[in-house]
C-alpha positions in Angstrom: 0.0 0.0 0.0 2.9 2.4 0.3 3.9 1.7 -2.4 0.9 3.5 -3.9 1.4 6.5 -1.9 4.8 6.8 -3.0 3.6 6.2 -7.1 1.0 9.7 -6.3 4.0 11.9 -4.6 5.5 10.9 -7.4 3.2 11.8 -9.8 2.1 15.2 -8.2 5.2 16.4 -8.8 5.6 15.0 -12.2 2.2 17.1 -12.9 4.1 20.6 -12.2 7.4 19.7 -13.8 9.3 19.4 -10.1 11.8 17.0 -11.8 12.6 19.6 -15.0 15.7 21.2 -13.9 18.6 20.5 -12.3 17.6 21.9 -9.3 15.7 19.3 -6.3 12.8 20.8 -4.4 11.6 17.3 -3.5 12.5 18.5 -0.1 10.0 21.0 -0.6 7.7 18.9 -2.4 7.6 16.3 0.8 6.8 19.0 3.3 4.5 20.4 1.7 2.8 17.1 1.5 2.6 16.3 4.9 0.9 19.7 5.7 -2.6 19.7 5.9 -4.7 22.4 3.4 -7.3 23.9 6.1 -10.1 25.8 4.3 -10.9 28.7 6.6 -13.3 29.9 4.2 -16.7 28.3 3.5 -15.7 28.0 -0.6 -12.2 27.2 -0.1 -13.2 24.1 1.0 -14.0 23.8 -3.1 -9.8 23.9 -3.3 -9.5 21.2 0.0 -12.2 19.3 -2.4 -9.9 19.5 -5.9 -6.9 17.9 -4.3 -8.4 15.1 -2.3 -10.1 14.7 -6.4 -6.5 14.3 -7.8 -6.3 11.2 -5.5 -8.9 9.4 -8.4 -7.7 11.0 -11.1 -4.4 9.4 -10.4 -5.9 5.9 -10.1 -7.7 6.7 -13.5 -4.3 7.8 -15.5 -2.4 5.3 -13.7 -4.4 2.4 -13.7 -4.8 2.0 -9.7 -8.6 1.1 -8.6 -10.5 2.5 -6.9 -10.9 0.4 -4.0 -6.6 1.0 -3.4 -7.0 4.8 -3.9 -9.5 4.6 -1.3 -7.7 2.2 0.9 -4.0 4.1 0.2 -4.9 7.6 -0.2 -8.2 8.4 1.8 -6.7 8.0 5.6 -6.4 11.4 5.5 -10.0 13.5 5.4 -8.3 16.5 4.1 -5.9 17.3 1.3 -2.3 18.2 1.5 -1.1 21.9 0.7 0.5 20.1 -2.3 -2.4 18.6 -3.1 -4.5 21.6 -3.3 -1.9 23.7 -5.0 -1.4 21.0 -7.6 -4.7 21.1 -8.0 -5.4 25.1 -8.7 -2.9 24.7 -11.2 -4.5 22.3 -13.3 -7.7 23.8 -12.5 -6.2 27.1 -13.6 -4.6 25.6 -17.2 -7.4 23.2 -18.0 -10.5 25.1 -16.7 -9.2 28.4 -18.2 -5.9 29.5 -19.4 -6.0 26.4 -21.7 -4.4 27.0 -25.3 -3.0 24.8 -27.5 -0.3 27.2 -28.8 1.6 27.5 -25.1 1.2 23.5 -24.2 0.5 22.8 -21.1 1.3 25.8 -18.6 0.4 23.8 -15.0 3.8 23.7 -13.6 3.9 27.4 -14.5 0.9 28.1 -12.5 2.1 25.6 -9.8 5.8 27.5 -9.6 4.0 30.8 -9.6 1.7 30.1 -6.8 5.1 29.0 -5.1 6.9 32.0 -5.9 4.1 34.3 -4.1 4.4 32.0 -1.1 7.9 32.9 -1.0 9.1 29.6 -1.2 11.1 29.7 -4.2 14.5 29.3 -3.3 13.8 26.3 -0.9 15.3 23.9 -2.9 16.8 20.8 -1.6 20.2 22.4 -0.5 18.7 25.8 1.1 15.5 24.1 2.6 14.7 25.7 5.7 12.0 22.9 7.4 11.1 25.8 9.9 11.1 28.8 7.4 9.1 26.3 4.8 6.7 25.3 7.9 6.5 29.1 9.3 5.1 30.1 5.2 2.9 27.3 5.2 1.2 28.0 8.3 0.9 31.8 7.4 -0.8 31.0 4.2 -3.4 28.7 6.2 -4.0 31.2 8.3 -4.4 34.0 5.7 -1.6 35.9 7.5 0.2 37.3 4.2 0.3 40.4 2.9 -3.1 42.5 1.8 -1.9 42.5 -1.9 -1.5 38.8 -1.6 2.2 38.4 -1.1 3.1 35.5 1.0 0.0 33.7 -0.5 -0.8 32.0 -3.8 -1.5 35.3 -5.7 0.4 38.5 -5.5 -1.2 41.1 -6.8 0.2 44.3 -6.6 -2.0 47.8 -6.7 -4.7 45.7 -5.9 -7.2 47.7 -3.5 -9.3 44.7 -2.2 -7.9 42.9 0.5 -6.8 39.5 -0.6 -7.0 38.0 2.5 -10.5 38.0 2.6 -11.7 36.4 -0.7 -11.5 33.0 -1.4 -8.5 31.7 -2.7 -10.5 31.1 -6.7 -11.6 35.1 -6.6 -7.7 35.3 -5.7 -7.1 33.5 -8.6 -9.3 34.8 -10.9 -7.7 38.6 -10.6 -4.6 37.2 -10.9 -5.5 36.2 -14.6 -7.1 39.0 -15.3 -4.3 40.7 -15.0 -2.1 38.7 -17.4 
């Protein structure tokens, strides 16, 4: 059964091109795993939703049942920060940014989203498991800057408060402004 769980780490970070360079953030990649997405907003539980939904789609493109996604994957209720970041990314290219002349742009999205966190430069030989864990629990708790920065979406000159939509709205302005 591990086994399975290590095939769809594997395969989240397959889905935004962690492997592409020659730079490791599997570091980064395992923490944020392990940390729970908490939805303090009524429709960001839509987001917590989408990456416990990756767990199937997974099975589907890899040929894993259902019954072992369920038995593997579904001891935890809620989905991973990974998980829901991975997620809003492929929700972002395949829902609406998708065009065949760019290819798929989810690992963009996903290294965006990443870069706004500020966790960027935690690649395997800077990661900082307290700085990483620090980030992570400010963006759960929507303690980031009004403009976004040190959450998913940075949006600068923006004059609603970012902390206080929901993290598609976030989202949403954020490609409007592309």
């Amino acid at each position: 059964m591990n086994n399975v769980k290590d095939q769809y780490f594997e395969w989240l970070c397959e889905k935004v091109n962690a492997d592409d360079s020659n730079i490791s953030y599997v570091k980064l990649m395992t923490h944020m795993h392990k940390f729970n997405f908490v939805a303090l907003m009524k429709m960001d539980e839509n987001r917590e939703h989408d990456g416990i939904d990756l767990r199937y789609r997974f099975g589907i493109e890899e040929g894993v049942s259902e019954n072992i996604i369920h038995d593997s994957l579904d001891d935890e209720r809620c989905s991973s920060v990974l998980e829901m970041i991975v997620a809003l990314a492929i929700r972002c290219e395949e829902t609406i940014m998708t065009d065949d002349d760019y290819g798929d742009r989810t690992g963009m999205w996903f290294w965006n989203m990443i870069m706004s966190l500020g966790l960027g430069t935690m690649s395997d030989s800077r990661f900082d498991d307290n700085y990483v864990s620090i980030i992570l629990e400010d963006f759960i708790n929507r303690n980031y800057k009004r403009n976004g920065e040190g959450g998913l979406f940075t949006i600068d000159g923006i004059k609603k408060d970012m902390r206080k939509v929901e993290i598609w709205y976030q989202m949403s302005w954020y490609i409007d402004l592309l």
